[in-house]
N, C-alpha and C positions, 0 to 999 in steps of 0.2 A: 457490544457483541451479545449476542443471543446465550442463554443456556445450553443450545443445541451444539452452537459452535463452540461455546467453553467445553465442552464434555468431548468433543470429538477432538477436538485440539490439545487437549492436557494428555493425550499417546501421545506426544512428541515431545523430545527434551526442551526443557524450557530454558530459557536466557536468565542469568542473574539479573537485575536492575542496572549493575556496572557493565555488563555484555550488553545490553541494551543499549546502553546510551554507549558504546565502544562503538556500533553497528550502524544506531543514528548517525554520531559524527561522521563516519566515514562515510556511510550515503551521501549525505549534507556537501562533504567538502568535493568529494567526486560529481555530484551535479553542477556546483558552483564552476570547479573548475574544465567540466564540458561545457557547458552555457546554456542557454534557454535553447538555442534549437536544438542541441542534441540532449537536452535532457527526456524526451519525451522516448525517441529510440533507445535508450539506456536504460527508463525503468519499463517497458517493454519489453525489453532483453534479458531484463532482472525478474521480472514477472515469471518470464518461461521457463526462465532455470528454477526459481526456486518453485513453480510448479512439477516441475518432472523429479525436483529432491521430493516434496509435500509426498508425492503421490497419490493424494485420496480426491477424489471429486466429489465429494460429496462438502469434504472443508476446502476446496478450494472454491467452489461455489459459493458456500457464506460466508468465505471473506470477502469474495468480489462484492456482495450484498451490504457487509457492513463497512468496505471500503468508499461504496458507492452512497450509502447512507448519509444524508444530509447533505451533499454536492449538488448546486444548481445543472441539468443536465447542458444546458448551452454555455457552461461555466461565466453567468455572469455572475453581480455581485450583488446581485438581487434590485438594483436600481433597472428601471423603463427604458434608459438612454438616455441620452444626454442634458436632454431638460428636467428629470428625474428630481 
């Protein structure tokens, strides 16, 4: 993340390290047990809520930024295909 987004970001309560990873796990185990098709409408649905808690677009904008940051856009894995 950027400076811009640490600074705009650090107005909102922060997560202890243990709340963090309390938060992970339960993402983690809630994808797992919806499954790969419905994980995609799930964190889309997660997205909007905690957009409308976030309230700000200005950081919601650079997170998408630094969410999107290093992700192939056709999400391959950087191999040509198959002969790669």
């Amino acid at each position: 993340m950027n400076a811009r987004a640490d600074t705009s970001m650090n107005t909102s309560p922060r997560l202890s390290d243990a709340e963090l990873d309390l938060v992970y796990t339960e993402l983690c185990r809630t994808l797992t047990t919806l499954g790969p098709t419905q994980a995609p409408l799930f964190l889309a649905r997660f997205a909007l809520l905690a957009a409308t808690r976030i309230g700000d677009a200005a950081v919601l904008q650079q997170m998408i930024e630094d969410a999107a940051q290093g992700l192939d856009p056709d999400g391959a894995d950087g191999a040509d295909g198959p002969d790669a």
